[in-house]
N, C-alpha and C positions, 0 to 999 in steps of 0.2 A: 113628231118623230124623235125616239129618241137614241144618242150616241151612248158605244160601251162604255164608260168610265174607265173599265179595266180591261184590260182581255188578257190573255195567255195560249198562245197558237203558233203552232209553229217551234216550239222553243222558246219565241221571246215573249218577254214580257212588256206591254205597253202600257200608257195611262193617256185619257186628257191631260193637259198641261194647263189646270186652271187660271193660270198666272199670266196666259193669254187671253182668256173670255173678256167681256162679250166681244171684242176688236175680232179676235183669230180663233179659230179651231184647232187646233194642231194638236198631234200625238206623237207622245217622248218616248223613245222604248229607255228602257233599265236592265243594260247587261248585267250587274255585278251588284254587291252590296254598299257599295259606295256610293251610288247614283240611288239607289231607293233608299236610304239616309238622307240624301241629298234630296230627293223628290218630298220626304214626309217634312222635314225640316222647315224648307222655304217654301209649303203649300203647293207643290205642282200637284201632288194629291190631299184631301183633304175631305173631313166626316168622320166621324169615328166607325161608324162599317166599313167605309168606303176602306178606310187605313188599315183596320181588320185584315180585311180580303189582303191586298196588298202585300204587307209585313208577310202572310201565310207563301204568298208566291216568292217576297223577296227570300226571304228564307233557303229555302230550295234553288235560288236560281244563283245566290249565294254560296251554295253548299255541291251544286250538281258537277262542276268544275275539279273541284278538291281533290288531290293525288293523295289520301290519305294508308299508311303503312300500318293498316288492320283497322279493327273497330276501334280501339282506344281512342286512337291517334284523330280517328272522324270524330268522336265523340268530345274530343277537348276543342278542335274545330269549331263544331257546332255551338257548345256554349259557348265559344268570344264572339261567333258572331250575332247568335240570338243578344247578347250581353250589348252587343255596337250598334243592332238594330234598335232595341229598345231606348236608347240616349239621344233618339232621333227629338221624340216630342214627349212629357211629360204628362198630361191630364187624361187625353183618351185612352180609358180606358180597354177598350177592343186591340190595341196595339200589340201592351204586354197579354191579352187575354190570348190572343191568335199566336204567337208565337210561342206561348207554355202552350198549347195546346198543338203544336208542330214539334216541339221538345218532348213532348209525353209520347207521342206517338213515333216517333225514335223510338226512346226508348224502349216501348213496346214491341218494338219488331229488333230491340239490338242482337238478338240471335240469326239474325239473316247475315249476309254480305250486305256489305256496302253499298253496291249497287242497288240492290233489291231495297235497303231501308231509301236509298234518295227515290228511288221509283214509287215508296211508300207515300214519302211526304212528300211528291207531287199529287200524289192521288186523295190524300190529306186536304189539299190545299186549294182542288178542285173543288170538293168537296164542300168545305169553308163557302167557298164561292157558290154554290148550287145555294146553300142554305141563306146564305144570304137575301139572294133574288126570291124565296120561296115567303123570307121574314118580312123583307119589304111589301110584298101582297098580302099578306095576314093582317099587319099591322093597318094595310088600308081598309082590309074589308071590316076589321074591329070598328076602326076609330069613322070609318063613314057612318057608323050606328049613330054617333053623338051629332053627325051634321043635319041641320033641317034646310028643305028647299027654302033656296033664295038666301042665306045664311053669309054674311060677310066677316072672312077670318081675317085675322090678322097674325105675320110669323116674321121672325128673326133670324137671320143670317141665313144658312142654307140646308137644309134637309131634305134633300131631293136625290135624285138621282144622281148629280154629280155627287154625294156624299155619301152614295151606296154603291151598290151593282146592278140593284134592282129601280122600284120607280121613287126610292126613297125611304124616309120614315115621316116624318112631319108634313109633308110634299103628300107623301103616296096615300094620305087618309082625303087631302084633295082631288088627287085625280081620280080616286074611286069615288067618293060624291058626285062628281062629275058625271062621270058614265052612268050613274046614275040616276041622273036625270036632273039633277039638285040645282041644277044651275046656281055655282055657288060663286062670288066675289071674292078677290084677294087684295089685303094692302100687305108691301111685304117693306118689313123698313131696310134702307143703304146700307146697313150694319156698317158704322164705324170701327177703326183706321181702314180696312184693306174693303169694305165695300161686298162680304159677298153677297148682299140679299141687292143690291142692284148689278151686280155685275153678275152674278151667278143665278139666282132665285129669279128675277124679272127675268131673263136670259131662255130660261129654261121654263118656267111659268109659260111664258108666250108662241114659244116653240111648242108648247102640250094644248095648247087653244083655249088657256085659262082667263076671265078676264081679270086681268092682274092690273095693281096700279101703287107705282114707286112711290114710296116718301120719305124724305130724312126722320133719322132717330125721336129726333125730338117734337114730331106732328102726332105722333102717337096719344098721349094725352088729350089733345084736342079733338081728334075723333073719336074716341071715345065719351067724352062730354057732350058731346053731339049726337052720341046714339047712334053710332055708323058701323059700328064695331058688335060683334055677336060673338064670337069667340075667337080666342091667341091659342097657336100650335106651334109649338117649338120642338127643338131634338135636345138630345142631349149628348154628353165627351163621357160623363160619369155621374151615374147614380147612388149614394151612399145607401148604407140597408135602412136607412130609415127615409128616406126616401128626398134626404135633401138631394139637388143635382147641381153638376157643372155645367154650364152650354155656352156659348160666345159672350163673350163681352155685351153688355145690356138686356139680359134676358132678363137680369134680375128687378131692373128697372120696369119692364114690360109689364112683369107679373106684381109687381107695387101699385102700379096704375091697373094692371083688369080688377085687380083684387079693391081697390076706391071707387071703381067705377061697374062694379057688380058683372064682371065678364068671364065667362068660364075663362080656365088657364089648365090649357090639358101639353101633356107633353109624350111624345112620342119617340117609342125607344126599341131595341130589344134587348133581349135577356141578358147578351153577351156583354151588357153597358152595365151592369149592377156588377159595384163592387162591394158584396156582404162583409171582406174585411175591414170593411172602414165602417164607422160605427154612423158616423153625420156629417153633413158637407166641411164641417171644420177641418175635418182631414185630408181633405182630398188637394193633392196637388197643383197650386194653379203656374201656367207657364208664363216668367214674363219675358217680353220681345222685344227686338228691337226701338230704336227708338227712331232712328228714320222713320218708321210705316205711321208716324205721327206726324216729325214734323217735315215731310216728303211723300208728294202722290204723284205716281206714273212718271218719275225724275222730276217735278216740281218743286219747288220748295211752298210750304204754305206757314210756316212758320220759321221765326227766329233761326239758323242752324246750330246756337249755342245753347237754344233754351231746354232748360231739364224735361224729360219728360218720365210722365210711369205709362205702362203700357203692358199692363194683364190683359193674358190673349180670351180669360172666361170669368165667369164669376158664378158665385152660389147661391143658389134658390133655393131658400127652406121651402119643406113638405106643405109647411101652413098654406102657402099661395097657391099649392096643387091644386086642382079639382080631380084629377086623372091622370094614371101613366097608361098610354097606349101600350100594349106589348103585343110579340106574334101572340102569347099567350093569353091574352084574354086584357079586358079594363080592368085599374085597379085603380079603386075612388079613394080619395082622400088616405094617399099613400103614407103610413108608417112599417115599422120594422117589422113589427106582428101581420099587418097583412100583404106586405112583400114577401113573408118565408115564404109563401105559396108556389113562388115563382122556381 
């Protein structure tokens, strides 16, 4: 069974509060734009679709308020806020994608009233979100093509349904193998500092009646020399046009070892995650975080509280490690610049 991630009903706006899972369930609503800055920033939402959707509603629930004295006046508005929204979080790309893409369409209607453009990008932003849960099914029924019965995967932090609207991106190529008969195995690793491939991914894995099975970061290597392993499925924050990518912290390690250890390394994504202005992962922005979420877990301390720490929240995987980027639009093998323009 699975919960909305997002909804918008009624007026408000809600999310899971993944900052609760696996312990609690609970849903945050987010009046104003200060609380969905607040929600992308410390992770109560999180995924780069998932954030997508989101930013598109905050936007609007941000703006629908506003006593604005004619079009101008909405219009200077709107940029500070899309401008505040976007400083929430830095790599995921879908972020700033959903929110120019809620500023374009402004625009496009700025010959109406005011009222009628916020009615616009509410219906914009719906929108957003239809497409989403449509992406997340494409990309499963794509990426179940590569899976064979009996097929034990292996994935990295979370790409699933809490990272989308729908039933995921990395996730949702598992649960269509599933249903289809494949009866497929998962190791999904704890993904270090904040844990979400066990606290999120096992969570939600088990709730779908997958048989999933937890391990830390660093058992990954070992089953794979053991031959336990058939193929790694990750998501992605941002894909360069040549087809390097951003995705959580240790992906890039994952895809070091499938790639020594002869295991596909497909990753799954959609469209909305390519960013063609950046040439290769050297460019892409990485976020770095706190230093608590290292040396503190769930108010613990587990280290020193003086001791230095670095703490990049992704890292970057060159193309060479690809095997596949899943997309709604189709597999793309052995991803460089030339056969990404397709997309």
């Amino acid at each position: 069974m699975r919960s909305k991630t997002i909804e918008y009903r009624n007026n408000r706006l809600r999310i899971i509060d993944q900052r609760s899972l696996p312990k609690k369930l609970i849903y945050r609503e987010c009046r104003n734009l200060k609380d969905a800055h607040y929600c992308i920033k410390t992770l109560a939402v999180r995924g780069a679709p998932a954030i997508g959707v989101f930013a598109a509603y905050a936007l609007y629930v941000g703006m629908k308020d506003k006593k604005a004295a004619g079009r101008e006046a909405f219009f200077k508005q709107l940029d500070k806020a899309a401008g505040y929204l976007k400083t929430a979080r830095p790599t995921a790309v879908n972020l700033f994608w959903a929110i120019d893409r809620m500023q374009g369409l402004a625009l496009k209607k700025s010959r109406l009233d005011v009222n009628r453009i916020k009615k616009a990008m509410l219906d914009e932003a719906r929108k957003i979100h239809r497409e989403d849960v449509s992406m997340c099914e494409q990309i499963g029924r794509n990426g179940a093509r590569l899976i064979k019965r009996g097929d034990t995967i292996i994935t990295h932090c979370n790409a699933g349904a809490l990272a989308t609207s729908g039933e995921g991106t990395a996730l949702s190529v598992i649960y269509r193998a599933e249903r289809e008969g494949k009866r497929v195995k998962v190791f999904t690793d704890e993904t270090r500092p904040l844990l979400q491939g066990a606290r999120l991914s096992a969570w939600e894995l088990k709730r779908g009646g997958i048989d999933v099975t937890l391990i830390c970061d660093n058992m990954a290597a070992t089953l794979m020399r053991q031959g336990k392993i058939d193929k790694a499925i990750v998501g992605a924050d941002r894909i360069a046009a040549n087809g390097d990518f951003a995705n959580k912290i240790g992906t890039y390690g994952l895809a070091v070892l499938a790639k020594e250890h002869g295991v596909p390394f497909y990753v799954a994504a959609p469209s909305s995650t390519f960013d063609f202005s950046l040439r290769t992962g050297a460019d892409i922005p990485i976020e770095q975080r706190g230093a608590d979420e290292v040396r503190r877990f769930a108010g613990v301390a587990t280290a020193p509280g003086n001791v230095k720490v670095y703490n990049p929240a992704f890292d970057v995987t060159p193309n060479h490690l690809v095997s596949a980027i899943i997309t709604e639009k189709g597999i793309f093998k052995k991803p460089c610049t030339r056969s990404l323009k397709e997309i």
